[in-house]
C-alpha positions in Angstrom: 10.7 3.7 14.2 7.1 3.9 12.3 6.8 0.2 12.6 7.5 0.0 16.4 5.0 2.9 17.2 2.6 0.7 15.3 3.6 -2.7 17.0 2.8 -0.7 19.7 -0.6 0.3 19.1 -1.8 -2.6 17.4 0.0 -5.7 18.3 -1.0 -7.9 21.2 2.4 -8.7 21.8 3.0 -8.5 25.7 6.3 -6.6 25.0 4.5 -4.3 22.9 1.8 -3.9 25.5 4.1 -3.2 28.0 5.3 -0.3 26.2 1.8 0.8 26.4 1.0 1.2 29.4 4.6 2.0 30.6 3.1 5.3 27.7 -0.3 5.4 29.6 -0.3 8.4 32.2 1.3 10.7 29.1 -2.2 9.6 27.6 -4.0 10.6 30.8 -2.4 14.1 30.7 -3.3 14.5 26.2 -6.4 13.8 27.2 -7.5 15.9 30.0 -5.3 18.8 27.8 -7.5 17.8 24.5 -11.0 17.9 26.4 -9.8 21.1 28.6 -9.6 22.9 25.0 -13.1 22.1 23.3 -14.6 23.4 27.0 -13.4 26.4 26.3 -13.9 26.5 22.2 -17.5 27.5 20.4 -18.4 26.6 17.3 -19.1 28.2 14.3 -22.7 27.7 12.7 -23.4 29.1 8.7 -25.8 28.7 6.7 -24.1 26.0 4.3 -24.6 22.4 5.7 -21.0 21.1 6.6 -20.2 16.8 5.8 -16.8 15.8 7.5 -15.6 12.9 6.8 -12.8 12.4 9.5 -11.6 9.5 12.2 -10.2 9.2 15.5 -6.7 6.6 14.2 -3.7 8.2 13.4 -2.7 6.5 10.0 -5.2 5.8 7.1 -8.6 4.6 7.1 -9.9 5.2 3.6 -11.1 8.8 4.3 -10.0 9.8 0.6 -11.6 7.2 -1.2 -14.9 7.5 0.5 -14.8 11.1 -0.2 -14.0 10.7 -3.5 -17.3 8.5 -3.6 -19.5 11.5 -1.9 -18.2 13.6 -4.8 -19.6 11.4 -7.2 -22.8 11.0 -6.2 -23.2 14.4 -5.5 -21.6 15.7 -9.0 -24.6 12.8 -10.5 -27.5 14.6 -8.9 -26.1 18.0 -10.3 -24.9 19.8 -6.4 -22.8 22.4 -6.5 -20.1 21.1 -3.7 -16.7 21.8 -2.8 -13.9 20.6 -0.7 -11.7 21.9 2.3 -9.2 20.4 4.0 -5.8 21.8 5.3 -3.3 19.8 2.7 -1.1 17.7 5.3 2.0 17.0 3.6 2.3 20.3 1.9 3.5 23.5 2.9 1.0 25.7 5.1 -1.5 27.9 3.2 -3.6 30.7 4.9 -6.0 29.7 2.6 -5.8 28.5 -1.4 -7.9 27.5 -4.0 -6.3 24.3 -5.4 -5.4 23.5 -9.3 -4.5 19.9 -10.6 -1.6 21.5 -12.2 -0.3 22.4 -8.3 3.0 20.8 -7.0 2.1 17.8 -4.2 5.0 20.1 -2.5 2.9 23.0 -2.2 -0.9 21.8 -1.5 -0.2 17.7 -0.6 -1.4 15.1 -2.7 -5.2 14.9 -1.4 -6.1 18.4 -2.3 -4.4 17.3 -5.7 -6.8 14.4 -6.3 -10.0 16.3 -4.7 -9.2 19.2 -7.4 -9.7 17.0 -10.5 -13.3 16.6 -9.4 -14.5 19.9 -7.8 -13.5 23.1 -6.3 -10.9 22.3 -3.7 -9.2 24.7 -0.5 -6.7 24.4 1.5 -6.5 26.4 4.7 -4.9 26.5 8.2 -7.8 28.5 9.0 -11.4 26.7 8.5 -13.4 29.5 9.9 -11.2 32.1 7.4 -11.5 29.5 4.5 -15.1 28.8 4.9 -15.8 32.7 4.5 -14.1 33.0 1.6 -15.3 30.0 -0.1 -19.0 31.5 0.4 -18.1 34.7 -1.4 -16.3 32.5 -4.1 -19.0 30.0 -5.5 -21.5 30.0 -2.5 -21.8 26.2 -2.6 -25.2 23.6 -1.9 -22.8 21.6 0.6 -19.1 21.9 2.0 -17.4 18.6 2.1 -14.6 18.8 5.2 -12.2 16.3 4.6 -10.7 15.5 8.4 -11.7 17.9 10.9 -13.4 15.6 13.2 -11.5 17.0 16.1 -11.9 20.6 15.2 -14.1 22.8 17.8 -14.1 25.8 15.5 -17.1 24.7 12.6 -19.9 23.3 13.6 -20.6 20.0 11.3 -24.0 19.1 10.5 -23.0 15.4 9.9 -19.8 13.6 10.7 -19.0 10.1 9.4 -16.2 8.8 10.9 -14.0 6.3 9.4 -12.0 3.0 11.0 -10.4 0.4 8.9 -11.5 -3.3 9.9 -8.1 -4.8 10.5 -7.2 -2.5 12.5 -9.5 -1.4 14.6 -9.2 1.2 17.3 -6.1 -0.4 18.1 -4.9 -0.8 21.4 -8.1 1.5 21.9 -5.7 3.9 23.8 -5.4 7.6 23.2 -1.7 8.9 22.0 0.9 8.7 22.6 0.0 5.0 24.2 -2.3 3.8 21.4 -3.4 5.3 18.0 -6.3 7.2 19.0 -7.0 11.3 19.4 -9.7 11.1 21.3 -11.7 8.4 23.5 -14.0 5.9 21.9 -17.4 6.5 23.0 -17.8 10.3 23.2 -16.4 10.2 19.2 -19.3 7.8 18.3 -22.1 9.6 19.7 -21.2 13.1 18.0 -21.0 10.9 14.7 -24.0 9.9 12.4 -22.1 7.5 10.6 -19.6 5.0 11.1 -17.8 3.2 8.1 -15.7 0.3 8.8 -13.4 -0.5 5.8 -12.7 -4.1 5.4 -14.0 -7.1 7.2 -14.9 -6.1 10.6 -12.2 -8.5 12.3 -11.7 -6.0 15.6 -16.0 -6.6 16.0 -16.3 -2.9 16.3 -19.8 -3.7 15.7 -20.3 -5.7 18.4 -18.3 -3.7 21.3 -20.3 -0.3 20.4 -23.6 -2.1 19.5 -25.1 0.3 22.5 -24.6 3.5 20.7 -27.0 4.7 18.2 -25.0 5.0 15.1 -25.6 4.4 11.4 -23.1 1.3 10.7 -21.9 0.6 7.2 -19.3 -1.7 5.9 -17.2 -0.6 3.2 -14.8 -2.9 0.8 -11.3 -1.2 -1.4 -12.1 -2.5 -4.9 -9.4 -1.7 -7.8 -10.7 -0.2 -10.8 -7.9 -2.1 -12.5 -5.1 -4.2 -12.2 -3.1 -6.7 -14.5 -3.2 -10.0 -12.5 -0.8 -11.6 -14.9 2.3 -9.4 -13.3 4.4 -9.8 -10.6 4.9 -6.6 -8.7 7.0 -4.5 -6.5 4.5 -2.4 -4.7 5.6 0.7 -2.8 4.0 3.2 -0.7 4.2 6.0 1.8 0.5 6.4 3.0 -1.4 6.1 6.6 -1.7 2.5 6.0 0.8 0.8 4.0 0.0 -2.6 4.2 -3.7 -1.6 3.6 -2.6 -1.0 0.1 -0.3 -3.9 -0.2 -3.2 -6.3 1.1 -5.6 -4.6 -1.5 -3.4 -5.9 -4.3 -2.5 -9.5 -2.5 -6.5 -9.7 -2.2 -7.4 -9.3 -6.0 -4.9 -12.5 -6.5 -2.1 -10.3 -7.6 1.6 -11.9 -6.8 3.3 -9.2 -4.8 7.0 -10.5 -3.9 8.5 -7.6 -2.6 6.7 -4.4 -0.8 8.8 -1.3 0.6 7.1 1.0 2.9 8.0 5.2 3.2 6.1 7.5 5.8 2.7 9.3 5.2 2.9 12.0 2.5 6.7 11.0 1.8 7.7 13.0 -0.9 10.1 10.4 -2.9 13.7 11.6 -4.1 15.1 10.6 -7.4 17.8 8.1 -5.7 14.8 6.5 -3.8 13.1 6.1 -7.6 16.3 4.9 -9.0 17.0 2.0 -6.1 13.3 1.2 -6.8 13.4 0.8 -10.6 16.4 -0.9 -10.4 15.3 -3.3 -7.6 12.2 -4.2 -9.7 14.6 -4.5 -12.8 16.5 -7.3 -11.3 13.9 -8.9 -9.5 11.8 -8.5 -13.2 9.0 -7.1 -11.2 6.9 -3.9 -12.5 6.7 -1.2 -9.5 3.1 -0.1 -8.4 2.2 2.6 -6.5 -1.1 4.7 -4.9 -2.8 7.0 -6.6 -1.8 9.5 -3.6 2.7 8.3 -3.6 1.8 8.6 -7.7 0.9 12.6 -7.4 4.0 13.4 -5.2 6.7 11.8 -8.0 7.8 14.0 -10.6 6.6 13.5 -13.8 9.6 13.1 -15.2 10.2 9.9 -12.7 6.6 8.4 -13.4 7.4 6.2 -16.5 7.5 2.8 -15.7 5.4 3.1 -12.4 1.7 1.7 -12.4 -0.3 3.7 -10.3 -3.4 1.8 -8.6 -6.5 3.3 -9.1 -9.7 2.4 -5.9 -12.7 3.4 -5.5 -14.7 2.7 -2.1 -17.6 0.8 -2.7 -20.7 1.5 -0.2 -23.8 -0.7 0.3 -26.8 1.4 -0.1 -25.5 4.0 -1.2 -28.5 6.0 -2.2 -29.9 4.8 0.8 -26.6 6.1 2.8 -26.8 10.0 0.6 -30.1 10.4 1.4 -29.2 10.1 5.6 -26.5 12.2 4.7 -28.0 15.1 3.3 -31.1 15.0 5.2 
């Protein structure tokens, strides 16, 4: 079902297309119904600058990675930051402080990897969660991971995120195409736009009228044995982002099986696995996200691939950002 909704977004396909349109007035109805909201919605201005780091795709578009980055750099020049995001893929919180030692289950695999590098919430409730995390270690920035589309906080920059395969798609809004909310308003309430990848959908070129910093971003490995053949598995946004990430750093990837975002893997689905790269000899890789939501008692014998974003300019781009 995943890989028809996609077809339908992204493919050029005519069948596919058809679909599309055939889906266009339920699009027309979202979004008069998602723009009727923020009318009547105000937000909420404090005295701790806001970053969100969000996009407009359902699916993956390297929002974790380039997150992870911000943390660094931040963490170098000695700022006091933390992180809030809502935890998709675990159970709903109120509000929590996150621990590494947490169960994916209970807080979803982001906050999981966001906590091994600073002080990370999870919250249904941003406006609730933000107070709180001010009377907890009254921070030098708050670093909102998604949130793009929330009306409640105001953010004092946004950087919105698009992979470069894929584009904005079919450039529709759901459940036609891939997007939750039109094109050009998103750009202009944005400061920064970071295309991952090559820019093959010339993003650059259809928007070139809006006045937005533009940065191209590439997925770099921080390791990988090149002499294996692997089985690589996955249940992110963007699957075959991950799968191309290895095929592009020469690795030989004969077989790839896809799961759904945030799929929490059962030990039969482990078993099949191990036993699939047994006979094929393969060795079974995984993301650093799938790799937080197997139990530990699973993880021997699975490689977990490690990324980080790399950004041109990067001082350059933290300066913008904080300024």
């Amino acid at each position: 079902m995943e890989k028809i909704i996609l077809n339908i977004w992204y493919s050029k396909q005519i069948f596919y297309r058809l679909i599309s349109y055939i889906l266009f007035p339920i699009s027309l109805i979202y979004i008069f119904i998602f723009y009727l909201f923020r009318i009547f919605k105000n937000e909420l201005k404090i005295d701790i600058p806001i970053i969100c780091v969000g996009n407009i795709n359902v699916g993956g578009t390297g929002k974790t990675s380039t997150l992870l980055q911000i943390i660094n750099h931040f963490k170098n020049n000695k700022k006091n930051i933390c992180v809030l995001l809502k935890g998709y893929g675990g159970k709903k919180n109120i509000f929590k402080k996150v621990s590494p030692n947490d169960s994916a289950v209970l807080v979803g695999d982001e906050a999981i990897l966001f906590s091994n590098h600073v002080p990370t919430y999870i919250s249904t409730n941003r406006i609730l969660a933000v107070k709180k995390i001010l009377n907890d270690i009254s921070p030098d920035f708050i670093l909102l991971d998604d949130g793009f589309q929330d009306r409640s906080l105001f953010k004092d920059k946004n950087i919105l995120m698009v992979n470069g395969e894929r584009g904005f798609g079919n450039r529709l809004c759901l459940p036609a195409g891939p997007l939750r909310e039109l094109i050009k308003p998103a750009l202009k309430k944005a400061q920064f736009l970071i295309i991952v990848g090559d820019d093959k959908t010339k993003i650059q070129n259809m928007y070139s009228d809006i006045k937005i910093d533009t940065l191209t971003a590439s997925i770099e490995p921080l390791y990988i044995d090149k002499n294996k053949k692997y089985l690589a598995f996955s249940g992110i946004g963007n699957n075959q982002s991950f799968f191309d990430t290895l095929i592009n750093n020469n690795c030989t990837v004969p077989k790839t099986v896809e799961f759904p975002d945030h799929h929490f893997f059962t030990a039969d689905e482990l078993n099949h696995l191990k036993k699939m790269a047994s006979d094929n000899k393969l060795s079974l890789i995984t993301t650093e996200k799938d790799f937080v939501r197997i139990p530990e008692e699973k993880r021997k014998g699975i490689e977990c691939l490690k990324v980080e974003i790399k950004l041109p300019n990067m001082d350059e781009f933290m300066h913008k950002l904080v300024n």
